[in-house]
C-alpha positions in Angstrom: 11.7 10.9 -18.9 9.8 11.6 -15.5 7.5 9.6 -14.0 4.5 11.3 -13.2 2.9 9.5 -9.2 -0.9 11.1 -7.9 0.3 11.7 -4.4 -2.3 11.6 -2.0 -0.7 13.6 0.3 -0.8 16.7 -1.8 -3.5 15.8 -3.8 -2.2 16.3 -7.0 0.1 14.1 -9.2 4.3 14.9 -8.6 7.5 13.9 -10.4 9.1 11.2 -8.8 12.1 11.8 -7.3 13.9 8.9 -5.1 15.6 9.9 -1.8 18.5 7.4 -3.1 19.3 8.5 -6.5 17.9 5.0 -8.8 16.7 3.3 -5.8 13.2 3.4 -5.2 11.8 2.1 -1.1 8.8 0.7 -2.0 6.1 -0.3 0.9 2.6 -2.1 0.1 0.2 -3.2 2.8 0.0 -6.9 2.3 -3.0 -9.2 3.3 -4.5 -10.1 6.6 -4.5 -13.7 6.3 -8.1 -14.4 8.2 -9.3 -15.7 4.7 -8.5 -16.1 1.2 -7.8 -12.7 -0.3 -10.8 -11.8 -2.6 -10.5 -10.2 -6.1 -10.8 -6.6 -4.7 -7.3 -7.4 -3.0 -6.1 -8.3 -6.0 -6.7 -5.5 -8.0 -4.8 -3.8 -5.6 -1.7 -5.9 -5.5 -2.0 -5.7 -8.9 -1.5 -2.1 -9.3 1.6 -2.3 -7.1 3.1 -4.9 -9.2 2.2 -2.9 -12.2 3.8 0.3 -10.0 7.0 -2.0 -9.0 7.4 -3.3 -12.8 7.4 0.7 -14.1 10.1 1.7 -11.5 12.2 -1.3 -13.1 11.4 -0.3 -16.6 12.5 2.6 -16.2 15.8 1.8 -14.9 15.2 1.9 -11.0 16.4 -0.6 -8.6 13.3 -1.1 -6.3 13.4 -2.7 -2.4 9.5 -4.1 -2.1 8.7 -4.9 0.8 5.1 -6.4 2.0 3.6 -7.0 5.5 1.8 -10.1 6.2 -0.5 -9.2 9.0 -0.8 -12.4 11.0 -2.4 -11.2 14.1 -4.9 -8.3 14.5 -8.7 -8.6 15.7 -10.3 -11.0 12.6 -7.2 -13.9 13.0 -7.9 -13.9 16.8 -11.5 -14.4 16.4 -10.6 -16.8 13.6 -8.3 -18.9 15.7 -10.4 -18.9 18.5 -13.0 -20.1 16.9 -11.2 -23.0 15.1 -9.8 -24.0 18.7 -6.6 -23.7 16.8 -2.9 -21.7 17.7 -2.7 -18.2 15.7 0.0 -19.6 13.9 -1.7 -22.6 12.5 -4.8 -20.7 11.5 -3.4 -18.2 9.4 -1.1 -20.0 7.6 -2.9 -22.1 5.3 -4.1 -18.4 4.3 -0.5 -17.1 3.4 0.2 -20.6 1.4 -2.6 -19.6 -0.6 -1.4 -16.1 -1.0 1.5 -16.7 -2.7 -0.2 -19.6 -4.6 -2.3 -16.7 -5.9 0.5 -14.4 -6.7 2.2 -16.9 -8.4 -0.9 -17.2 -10.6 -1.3 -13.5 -11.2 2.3 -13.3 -12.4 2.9 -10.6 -9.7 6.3 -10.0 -8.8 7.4 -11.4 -5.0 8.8 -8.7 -2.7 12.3 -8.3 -1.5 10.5 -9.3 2.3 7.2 -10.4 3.5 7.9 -9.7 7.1 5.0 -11.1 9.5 4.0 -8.7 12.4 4.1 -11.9 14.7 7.7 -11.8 14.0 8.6 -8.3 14.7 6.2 -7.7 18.1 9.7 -6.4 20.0 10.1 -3.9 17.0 6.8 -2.8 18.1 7.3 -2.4 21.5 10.5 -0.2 21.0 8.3 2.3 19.1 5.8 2.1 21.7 8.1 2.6 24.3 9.6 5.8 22.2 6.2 7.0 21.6 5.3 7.0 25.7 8.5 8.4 26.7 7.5 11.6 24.7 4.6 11.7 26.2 2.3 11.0 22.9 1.4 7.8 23.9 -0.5 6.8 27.3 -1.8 3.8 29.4 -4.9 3.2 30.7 -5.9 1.8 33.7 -6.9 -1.8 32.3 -2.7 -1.7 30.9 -3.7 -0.8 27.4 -1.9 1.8 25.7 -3.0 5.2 23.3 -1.7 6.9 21.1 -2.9 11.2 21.8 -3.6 12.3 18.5 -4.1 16.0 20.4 -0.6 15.7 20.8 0.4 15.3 16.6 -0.7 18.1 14.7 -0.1 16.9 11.2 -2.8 14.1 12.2 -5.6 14.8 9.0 -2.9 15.5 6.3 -3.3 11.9 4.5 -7.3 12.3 5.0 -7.8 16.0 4.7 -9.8 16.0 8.4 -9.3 19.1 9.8 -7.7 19.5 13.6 -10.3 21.0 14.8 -12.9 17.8 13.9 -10.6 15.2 16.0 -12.0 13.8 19.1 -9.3 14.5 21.6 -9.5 12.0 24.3 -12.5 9.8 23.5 -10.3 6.0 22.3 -10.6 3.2 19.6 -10.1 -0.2 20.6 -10.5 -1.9 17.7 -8.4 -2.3 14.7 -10.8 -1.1 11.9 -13.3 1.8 12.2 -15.5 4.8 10.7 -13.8 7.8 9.7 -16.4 9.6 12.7 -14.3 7.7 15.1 -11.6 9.7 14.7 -10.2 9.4 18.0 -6.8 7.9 20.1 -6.1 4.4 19.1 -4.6 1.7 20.4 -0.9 1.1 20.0 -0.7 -2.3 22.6 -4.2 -4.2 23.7 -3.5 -5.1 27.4 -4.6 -9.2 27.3 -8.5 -10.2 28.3 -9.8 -13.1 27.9 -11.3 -12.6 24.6 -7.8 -12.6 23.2 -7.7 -16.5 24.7 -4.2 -17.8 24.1 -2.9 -15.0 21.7 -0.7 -12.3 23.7 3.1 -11.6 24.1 4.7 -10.6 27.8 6.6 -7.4 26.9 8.0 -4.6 28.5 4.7 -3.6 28.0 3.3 -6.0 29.9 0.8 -9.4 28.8 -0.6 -8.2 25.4 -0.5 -7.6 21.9 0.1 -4.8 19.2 -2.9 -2.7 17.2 -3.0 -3.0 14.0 -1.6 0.3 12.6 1.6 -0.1 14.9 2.6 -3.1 12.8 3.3 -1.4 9.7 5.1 1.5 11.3 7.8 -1.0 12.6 7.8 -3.4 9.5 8.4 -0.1 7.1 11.0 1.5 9.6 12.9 -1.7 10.0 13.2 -2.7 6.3 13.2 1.0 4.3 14.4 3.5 7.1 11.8 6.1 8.7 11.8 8.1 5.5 11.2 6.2 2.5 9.9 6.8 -1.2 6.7 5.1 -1.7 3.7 3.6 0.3 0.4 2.1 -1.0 -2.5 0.4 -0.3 -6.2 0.5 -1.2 -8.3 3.7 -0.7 -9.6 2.8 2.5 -6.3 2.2 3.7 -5.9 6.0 4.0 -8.1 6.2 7.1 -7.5 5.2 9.7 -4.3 2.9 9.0 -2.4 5.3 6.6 -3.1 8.2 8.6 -2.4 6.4 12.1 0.8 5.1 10.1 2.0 8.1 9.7 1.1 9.7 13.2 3.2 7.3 15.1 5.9 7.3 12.5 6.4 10.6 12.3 5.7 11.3 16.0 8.6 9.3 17.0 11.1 10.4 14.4 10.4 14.3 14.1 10.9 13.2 10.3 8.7 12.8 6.8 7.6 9.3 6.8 6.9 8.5 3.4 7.2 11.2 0.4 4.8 9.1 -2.2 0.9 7.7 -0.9 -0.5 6.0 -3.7 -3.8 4.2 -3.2 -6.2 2.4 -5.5 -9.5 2.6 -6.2 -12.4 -0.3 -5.2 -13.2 -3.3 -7.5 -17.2 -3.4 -7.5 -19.3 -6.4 -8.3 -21.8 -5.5 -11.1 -22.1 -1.9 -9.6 -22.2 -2.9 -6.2 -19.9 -3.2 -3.3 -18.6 -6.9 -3.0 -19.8 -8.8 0.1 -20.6 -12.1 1.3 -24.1 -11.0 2.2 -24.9 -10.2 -1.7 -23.6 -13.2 -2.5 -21.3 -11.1 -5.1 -17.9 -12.1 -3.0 -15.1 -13.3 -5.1 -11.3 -15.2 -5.0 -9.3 -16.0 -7.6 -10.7 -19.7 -7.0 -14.2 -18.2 -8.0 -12.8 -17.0 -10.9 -10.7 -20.2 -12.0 -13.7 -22.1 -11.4 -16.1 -20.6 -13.7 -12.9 -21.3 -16.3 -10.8 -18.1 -16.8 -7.2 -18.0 -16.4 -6.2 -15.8 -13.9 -4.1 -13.5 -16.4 -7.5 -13.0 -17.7 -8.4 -11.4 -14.3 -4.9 -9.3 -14.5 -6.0 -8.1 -18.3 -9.1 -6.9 -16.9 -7.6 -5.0 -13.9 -5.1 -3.3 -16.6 -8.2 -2.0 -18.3 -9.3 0.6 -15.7 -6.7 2.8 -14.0 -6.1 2.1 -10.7 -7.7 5.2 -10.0 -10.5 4.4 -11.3 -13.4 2.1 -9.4 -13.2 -1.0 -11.4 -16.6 -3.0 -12.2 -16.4 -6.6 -11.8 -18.7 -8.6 -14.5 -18.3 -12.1 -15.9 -19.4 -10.4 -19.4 -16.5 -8.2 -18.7 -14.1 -11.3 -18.3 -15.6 -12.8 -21.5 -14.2 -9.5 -22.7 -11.1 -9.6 -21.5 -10.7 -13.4 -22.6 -11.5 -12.5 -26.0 -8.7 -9.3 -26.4 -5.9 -11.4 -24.2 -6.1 -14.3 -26.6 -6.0 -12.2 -29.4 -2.7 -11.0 -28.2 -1.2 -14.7 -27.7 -2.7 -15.7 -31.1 -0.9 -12.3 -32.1 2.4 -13.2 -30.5 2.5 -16.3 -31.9 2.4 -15.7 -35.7 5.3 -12.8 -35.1 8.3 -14.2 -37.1 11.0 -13.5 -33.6 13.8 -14.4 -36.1 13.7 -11.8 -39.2 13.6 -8.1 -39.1 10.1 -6.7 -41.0 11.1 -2.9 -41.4 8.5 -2.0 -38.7 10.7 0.3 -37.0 8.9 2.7 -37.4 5.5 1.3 -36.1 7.5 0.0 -33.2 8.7 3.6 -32.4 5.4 5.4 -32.2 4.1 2.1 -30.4 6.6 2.4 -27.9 6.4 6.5 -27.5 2.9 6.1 -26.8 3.1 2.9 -24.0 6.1 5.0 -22.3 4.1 8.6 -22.0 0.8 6.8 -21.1 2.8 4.9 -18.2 4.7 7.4 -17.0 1.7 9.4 -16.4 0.5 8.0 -13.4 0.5 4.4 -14.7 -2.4 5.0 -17.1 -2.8 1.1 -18.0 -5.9 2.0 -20.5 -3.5 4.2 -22.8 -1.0 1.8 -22.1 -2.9 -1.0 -24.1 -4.1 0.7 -26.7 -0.7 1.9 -27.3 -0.1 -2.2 -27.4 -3.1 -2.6 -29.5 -2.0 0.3 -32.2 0.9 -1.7 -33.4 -0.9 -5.0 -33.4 -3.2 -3.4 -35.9 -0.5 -1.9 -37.4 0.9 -5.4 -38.2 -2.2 -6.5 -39.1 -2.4 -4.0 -41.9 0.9 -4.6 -43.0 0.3 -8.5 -43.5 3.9 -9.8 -41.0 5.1 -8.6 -38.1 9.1 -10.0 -37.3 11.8 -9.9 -34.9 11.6 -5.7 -33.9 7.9 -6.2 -33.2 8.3 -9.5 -30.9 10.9 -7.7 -29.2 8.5 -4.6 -28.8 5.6 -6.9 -27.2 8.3 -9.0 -24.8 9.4 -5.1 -23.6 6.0 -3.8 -22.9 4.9 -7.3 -21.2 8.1 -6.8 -18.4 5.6 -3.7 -17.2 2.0 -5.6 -17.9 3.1 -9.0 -16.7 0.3 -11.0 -19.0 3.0 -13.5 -20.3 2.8 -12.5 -23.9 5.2 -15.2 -25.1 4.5 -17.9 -22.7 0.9 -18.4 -23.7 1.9 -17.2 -27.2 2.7 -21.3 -28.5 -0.5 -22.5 -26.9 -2.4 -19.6 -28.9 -1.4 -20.5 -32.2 -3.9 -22.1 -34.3 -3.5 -25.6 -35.2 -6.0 -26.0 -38.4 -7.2 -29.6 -39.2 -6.2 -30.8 -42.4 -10.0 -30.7 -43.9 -10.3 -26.8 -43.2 -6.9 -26.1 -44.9 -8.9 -27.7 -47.8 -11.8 -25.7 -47.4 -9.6 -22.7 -47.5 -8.2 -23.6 -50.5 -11.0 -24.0 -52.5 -12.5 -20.9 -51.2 -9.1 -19.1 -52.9 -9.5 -21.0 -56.2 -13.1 -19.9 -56.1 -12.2 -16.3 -55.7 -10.0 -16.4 -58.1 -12.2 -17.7 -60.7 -14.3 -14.9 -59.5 -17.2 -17.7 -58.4 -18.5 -15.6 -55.2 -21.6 -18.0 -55.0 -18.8 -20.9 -53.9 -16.6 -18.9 -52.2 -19.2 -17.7 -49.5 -20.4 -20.9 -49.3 -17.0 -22.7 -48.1 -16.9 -19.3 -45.8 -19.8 -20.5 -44.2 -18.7 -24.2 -44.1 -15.6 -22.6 -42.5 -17.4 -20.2 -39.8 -19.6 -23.8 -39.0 -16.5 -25.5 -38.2 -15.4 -22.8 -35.6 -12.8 -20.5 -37.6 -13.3 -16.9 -39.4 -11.4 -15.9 -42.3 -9.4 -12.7 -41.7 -8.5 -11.5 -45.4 -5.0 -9.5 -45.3 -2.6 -8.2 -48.2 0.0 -11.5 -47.7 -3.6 -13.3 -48.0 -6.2 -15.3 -46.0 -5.3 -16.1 -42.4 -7.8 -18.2 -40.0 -8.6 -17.1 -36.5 -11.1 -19.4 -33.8 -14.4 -17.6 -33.5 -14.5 -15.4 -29.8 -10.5 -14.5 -30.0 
């Protein structure tokens, strides 16, 4: 079946098409280690694991690469205000990263180059760039990129030509899409840059920000490649600059597939420090969630979509993930329950929804059809657990990892209760059996009645 990608190029969604047949080049902008990455971060890493996991699914061999930006204008300052080297400021930060990761369950990349370790691969484009005259110095050694001089600069952001700034210059790494003006490719050395700087061809210095991904992509995937993401306020100006100096040296397309996320607000408002409404995954495994709790909540808006941050929306997503390890774990994975059928539709339903533009809401409920399905039916065996364990390789929530720890262990005085609560409904004696219910619901369990008979669940799963 295709695979249906919103292309933000072309604003509208396209068939996916590799340049190499089942191999999918797959580039995400990775963090920029001045600080912990935040749970807006996340919910875009996320949705490229969730993008990298549906290539796989469907059969493609995927080469991931992620940048590590170790040096742009927030780890100088950082450093330089620690009184520390670059090197040993930032890396605490990556640890932590892939600490994170690791927690989210999120794939690791073929390659997390560092731009600290590719500042010659720079300097080659740069030195491409000036020799065909769309690149320039100044007189304090920095030098520009001319955007007068690419005229497919705007097709990422839809600005139009005639808006651009020609000849007014950026120095800094970030800025406002009204800036739209020549940036800086290499930041001749001043002494606010302290003891960061490389001597190059290029002289004392070091590399912008956008200029780092062009060489890190190029290296690694080739200067045309399949897929590129990032958040949406990647796409100006470091997706668009990305593709200006890319495609400016080369003559060629520089990626075929943008794909960008949407923003993770904070009960309706933009996350910041200031609003005190600034999150990491520490915040959140603090206040006593497990981070896949996190993941299950980012899964429930498409990535599209801006996402709204609560804590009532993680008690939320708690209470449906545990329902789906207390689910997992009373599938019998040994005997076949002749819910083939069920398991068709379920997995009809989960494939569409993903291919269309990884449409993760649809997704689930697909997931959550044939749970109820099972439920109805009173068992669910071995085609079922198999089902689950298939549509977890694309969700990543570690269905049958956490699937052991989810199953109830009833003390031996509720298994009691329960059985006299039977014998009284039996005997038709209502008055008893609601009042062992209650006893029951005291002690922390509901009763769930099904066709193969009574089955207990904790209260909030």
């Amino acid at each position: 079946m295709a695979i249906i990608f919103y292309n933000t190029l072309t604003r509208e969604k396209d068939q996916f098409c590799a340049l190499d047949d089942m191999k999918a080049g797959l580039y995400t902008c990775g963090p920029t280690v001045y600080d912990y990455a935040h749970i807006g971060n996340w919910r875009t890493y996320i949705f490229e694991d969730i993008l990298r996991r549906q290539l796989e699914y469907r059969g493609y061999k995927v080469c991931h690469i992620m940048n590590i930006t170790d040096v742009d204008d927030k780890t100088i300052r950082g450093a330089l205000a620690k009184g520390i080297a670059l090197d040993d400021y930032t890396e605490p930060f990556i640890k932590a990263f892939f600490k994170d990761r690791d927690s989210l369950n999120v794939e690791a990349a073929n390659v997390y180059p560092r731009a600290t370790r590719h500042i010659e691969d720079m300097v080659i484009i740069i030195k491409g760039l000036m020799k065909k005259r769309i690149a320039y110095r100044t007189e304090d050694g920095s030098i520009y990129y001319d955007i007068s001089k690419f005229l497919g600069y705007g097709k990422l952001s839809h600005f139009r030509i005639d808006e651009l700034k020609a000849g007014a210059r950026v120095r800094s790494d970030e800025y406002e899409k009204a800036q739209v003006s020549d940036f800086a490719l290499w930041k001749a050395w001043d002494e606010a840059d302290g003891n960061v700087y490389w001597d190059t061809e290029l002289g004392r210095g070091r590399p912008g920000w956008h200029i780092e991904c062009s060489a890190m992509s190029s290296k690694y995937l080739g200067q045309t490649f399949d897929i590129h993401t990032g958040g949406v306020d990647n796409i100006f100006p470091h997706h668009e600059n990305e593709i200006a100096q890319s495609e400016g040296l080369s003559g060629k397309k520089f990626v075929n597939y943008w794909m960008h996320s949407e923003h993770l607000l904070v009960d309706g408002r933009k996350m910041s420090k200031s609003l005190g409404n600034f999150y990491t995954l520490r915040d959140v495994i603090s206040k006593g969630y497990s981070p896949m709790v996190f993941r299950y909540l980012v899964l429930g808006a498409h990535y599209r979509s801006k996402l709204n941050f609560t804590w009532a929306g993680m008690d939320a997503a708690k209470a449906a993930l545990d329902n789906l390890y207390e689910f997992m774990g009373r599938l019998d994975k040994e005997n076949s329950t002749g819910l083939d059928s069920a398991v068709e539709r379920a997995s009809a339903a989960f494939e569409q929804a993903m291919d269309d533009d990884l449409n993760t809401p649809v997704a689930l409920a697909a997931v959550f059809g044939l749970v109820k399905e099972v439920n109805v039916s009173g068992h669910g065996g071995r085609e079922v657990y198999q089902a689950m364990q298939k549509f977890d390789g694309v969700l990543g929530l570690k269905l049958a990892e956490n699937a052991k720890s989810a199953a109830l262990e009833v003390p031996a005085e509720i298994e009691q209760l329960l059985e006299e609560r039977q014998k009284a409904r039996k005997a038709k004696d209502f008055a008893t059996a609601d009042r062992v219910r209650d006893e029951i619901a005291a002690a922390g369990y509901i009763i769930e009645d099904t066709p193969a008979g009574p089955k207990l669940k904790r209260k909030n799963t």
